[in-house]
C-alpha positions as semicolon CSV with decimal commas, in nm:
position;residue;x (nm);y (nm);z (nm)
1;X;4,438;3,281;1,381
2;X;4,777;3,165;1,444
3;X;5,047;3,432;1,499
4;X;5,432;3,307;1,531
5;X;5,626;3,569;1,752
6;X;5,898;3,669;1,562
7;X;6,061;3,847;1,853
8;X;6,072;4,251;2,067
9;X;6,335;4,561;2,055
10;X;6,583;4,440;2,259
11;X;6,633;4,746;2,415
12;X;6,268;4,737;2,564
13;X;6,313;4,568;2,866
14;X;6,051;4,454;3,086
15;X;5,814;4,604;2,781
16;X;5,663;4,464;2,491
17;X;5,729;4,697;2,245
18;X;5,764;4,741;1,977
19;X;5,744;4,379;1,866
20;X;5,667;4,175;1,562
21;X;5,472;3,871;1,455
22;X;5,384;3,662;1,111
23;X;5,028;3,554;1,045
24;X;5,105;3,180;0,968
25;X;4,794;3,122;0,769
26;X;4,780;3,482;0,559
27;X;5,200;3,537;0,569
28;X;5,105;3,900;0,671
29;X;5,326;4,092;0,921
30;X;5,219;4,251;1,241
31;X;5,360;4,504;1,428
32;X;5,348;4,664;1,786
33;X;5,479;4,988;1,795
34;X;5,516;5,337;1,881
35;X;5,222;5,549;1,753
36;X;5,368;5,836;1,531
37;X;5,345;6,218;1,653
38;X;5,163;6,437;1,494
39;X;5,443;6,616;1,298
40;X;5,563;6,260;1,172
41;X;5,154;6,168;1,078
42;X;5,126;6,463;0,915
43;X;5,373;6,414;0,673
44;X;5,276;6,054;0,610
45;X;4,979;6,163;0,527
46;X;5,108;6,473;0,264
47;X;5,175;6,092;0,088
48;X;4,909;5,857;0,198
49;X;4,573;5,957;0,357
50;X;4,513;5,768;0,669
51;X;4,157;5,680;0,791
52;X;4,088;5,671;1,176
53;X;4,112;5,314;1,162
54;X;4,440;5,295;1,084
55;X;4,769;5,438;1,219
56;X;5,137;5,490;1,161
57;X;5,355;5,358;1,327
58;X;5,745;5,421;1,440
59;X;5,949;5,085;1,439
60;X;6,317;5,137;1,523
61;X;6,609;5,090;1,338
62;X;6,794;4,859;1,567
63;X;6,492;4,592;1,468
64;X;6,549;4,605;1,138
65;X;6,681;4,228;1,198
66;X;6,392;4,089;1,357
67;X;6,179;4,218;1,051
68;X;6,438;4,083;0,806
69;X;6,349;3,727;0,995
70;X;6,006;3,789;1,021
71;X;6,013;3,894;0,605
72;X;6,197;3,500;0,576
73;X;5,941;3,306;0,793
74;X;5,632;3,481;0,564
75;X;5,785;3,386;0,221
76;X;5,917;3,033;0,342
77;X;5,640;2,867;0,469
C-alpha cells in the first residue's frame, strides 16, 4: 500500500495529529485524529450505528485545507 502524506494540523507541534493521507492505489482518504467523547459518539450514533471496529473521529476546522488538497490529489490521479 502506498499512502502519500498529505500533511498535519499545524497547530500540533512536535505531534502527529491529527493528520491526513491519500491511498494512491484506492484514492481513499485517511485520517489521524482525535477520538470523539462520548457525548459527541453518542449523537453520531442517534444517526449512524457504529460497530467496535470503527470510530469517530474529531478533525479540526483549521485543516479543512489540507483535506481540500488531499480531496484534489484522490480525484486527479
Amino acid at each position: 500500500m502506498a499512502l502519500r502524506f498529505v500533511g498535519k494540523d499545524p497547530e500540533s507541534g512536535d505531534h502527529g495529529s491529527p493528520a491526513v493521507w491519500v491511498d494512491e492505489g484506492t484514492k481513499d482518504l485517511l485520517f489521524q485524529g482525535w477520538k470523539a467523547d462520548d457525548q459527541t459518539r453518542g449523537a453520531c450514533a442517534a444517526d449512524v450505528s457504529q460497530p467496535d471496529h470503527e470510530a469517530v473521529i474529531r478533525v479540526p476546522k483549521r485543516m479543512i485545507p489540507l483535506l481540500r488538497e488531499a480531496l484534489d490529489v484522490a480525484e486527479l490521479e
